[in-house]
N, C-alpha and C positions, 0 to 999 in steps of 0.2 A: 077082289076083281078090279083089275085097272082099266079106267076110262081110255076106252079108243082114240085117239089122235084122230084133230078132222083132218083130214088130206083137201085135196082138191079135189079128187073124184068126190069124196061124200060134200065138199061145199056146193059143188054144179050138180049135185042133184036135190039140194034144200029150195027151194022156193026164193024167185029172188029179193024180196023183200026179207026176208030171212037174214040174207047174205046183206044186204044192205042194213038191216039195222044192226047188226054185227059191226059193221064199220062205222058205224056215227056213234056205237058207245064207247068202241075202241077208240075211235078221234076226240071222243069228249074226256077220255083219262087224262089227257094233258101230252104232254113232249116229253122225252125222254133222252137220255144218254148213254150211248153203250161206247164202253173202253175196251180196247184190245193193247194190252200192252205184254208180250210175250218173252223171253230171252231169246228166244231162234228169230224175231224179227229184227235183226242183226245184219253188219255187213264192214270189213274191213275192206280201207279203201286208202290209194294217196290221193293227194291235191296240192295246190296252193293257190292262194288269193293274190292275185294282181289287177292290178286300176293303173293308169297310169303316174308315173312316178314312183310305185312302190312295187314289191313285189316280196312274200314270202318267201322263204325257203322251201322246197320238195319236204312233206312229212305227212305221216296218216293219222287216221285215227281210227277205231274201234266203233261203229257207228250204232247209236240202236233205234229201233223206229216205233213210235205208237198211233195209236189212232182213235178218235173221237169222234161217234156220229150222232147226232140229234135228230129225234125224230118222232111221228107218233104210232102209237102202237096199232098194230093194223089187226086185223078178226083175229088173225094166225096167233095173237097173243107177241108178238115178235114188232122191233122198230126194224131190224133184219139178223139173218143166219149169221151169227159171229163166224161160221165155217170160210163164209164168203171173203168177208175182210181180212182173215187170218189167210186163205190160200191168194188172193191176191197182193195183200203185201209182200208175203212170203217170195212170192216170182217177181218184183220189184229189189226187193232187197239180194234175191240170186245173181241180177243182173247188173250189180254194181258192188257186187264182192269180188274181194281182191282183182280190181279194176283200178288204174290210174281217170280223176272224174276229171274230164276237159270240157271247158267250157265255151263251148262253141261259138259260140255270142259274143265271147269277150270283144272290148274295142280294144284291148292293147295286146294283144295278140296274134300271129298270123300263125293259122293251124295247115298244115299241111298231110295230106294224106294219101299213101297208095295202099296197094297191096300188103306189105309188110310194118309199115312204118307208119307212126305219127308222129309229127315233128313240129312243134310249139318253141317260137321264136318270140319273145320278148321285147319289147321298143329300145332295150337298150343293148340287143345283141344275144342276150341268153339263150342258147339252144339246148330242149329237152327232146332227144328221139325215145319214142318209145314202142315195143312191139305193139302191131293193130289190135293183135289178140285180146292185149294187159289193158287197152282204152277202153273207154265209152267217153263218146262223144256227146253232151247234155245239150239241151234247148234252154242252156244259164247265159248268163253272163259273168256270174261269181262261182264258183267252187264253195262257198258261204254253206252254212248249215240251215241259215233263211230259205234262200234260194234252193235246195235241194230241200227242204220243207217242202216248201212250193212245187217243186218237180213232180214226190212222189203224192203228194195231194192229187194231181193232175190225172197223174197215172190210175190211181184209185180211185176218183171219179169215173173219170169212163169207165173202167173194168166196172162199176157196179151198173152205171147205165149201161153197158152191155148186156149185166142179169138180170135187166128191166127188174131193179129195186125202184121200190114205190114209197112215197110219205115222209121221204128224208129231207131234214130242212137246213143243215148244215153237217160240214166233215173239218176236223182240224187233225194234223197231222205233225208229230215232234219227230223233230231229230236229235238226237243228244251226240255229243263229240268224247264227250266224256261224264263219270257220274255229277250230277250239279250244274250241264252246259250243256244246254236244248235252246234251239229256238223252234218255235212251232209258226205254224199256218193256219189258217180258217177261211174256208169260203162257204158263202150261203149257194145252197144246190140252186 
């Protein structure tokens, strides 16, 4: 016979000190670390890196994304539902596949945008148009694998403070460009 899963309905109906010492033995196990590193949390994309004076060539890469959270283990036996982390990178990584990433931010750039078109001019004259549909427009300054670290950290934060996730003490998030070239991210929640 298999032990019943506590839900939520049977935790609110135990006693609250019940429910409370449940969470201060689960707090004293220590911190923890849960990985989500998936193959579908993927995304092909172009780019290039410009700063002033330089500028890449147009080229992509094959992008793939993981995720790291620290945290401690709450009654539920759980730091959180790996389902969580998995279906919001998931809708992060959707929305910047096969997408040219513009960075919005840039100083050496003037982006231009209507209905159709986005048109990224260069300090030294280079004009890239491209259909609205194929962009996403970033809150970067680089098209960098750092900086888009960073982005989808941001992203993934909120979305969990949206699922009023509780006891997480930090999230770090890789981007890889290719196998053996990641940078990652980490912020304390």
């Amino acid at each position: 016979m298999t032990k019943p899963r506590r839900t939520t309905a049977f935790r609110r109906s135990q006693p609250a000190r019940l429910v409370a010492n449940e969470t201060r033995e689960a707090a004293a196990r220590g911190e923890y670390r849960v990985v989500v590193q998936k193959d579908y949390l993927k995304f092909s994309a172009a780019h290039f890196i410009a700063y002033k004076g330089f500028r890449e060539p147009l080229h992509g890469h094959n992008y793939q994304v993981s995720v790291a959270i620290s945290g401690v283990v709450g009654a539920d036996g759980y730091v959180l539902d790996f389902g969580v982390v998995k279906e919001l990178t998931k809708a992060v990584c959707a929305e910047l596949d096969e997408r040219v990433l513009v960075p919005a931010e840039s100083d050496c750039l003037e982006i231009t945008r209507d209905a159709t078109t986005v048109t990224l001019t260069y300090e030294d004259g280079t004009r890239f148009a491209f259909p609205t549909s194929d962009t996403v427009l970033l809150p970067i300054v680089h098209a960098s694998a750092e900086e888009l670290a960073r982005y989808v950290l941001h992203r993934l934060r909120d979305g969990l403070a949206a699922h009023a996730v509780r006891g997480l003490a930090d999230i770090e998030v890789g981007v890889s460009e290719a196998p053996g070239q990641a940078a990652y991210c980490r912020e304390r929640f």
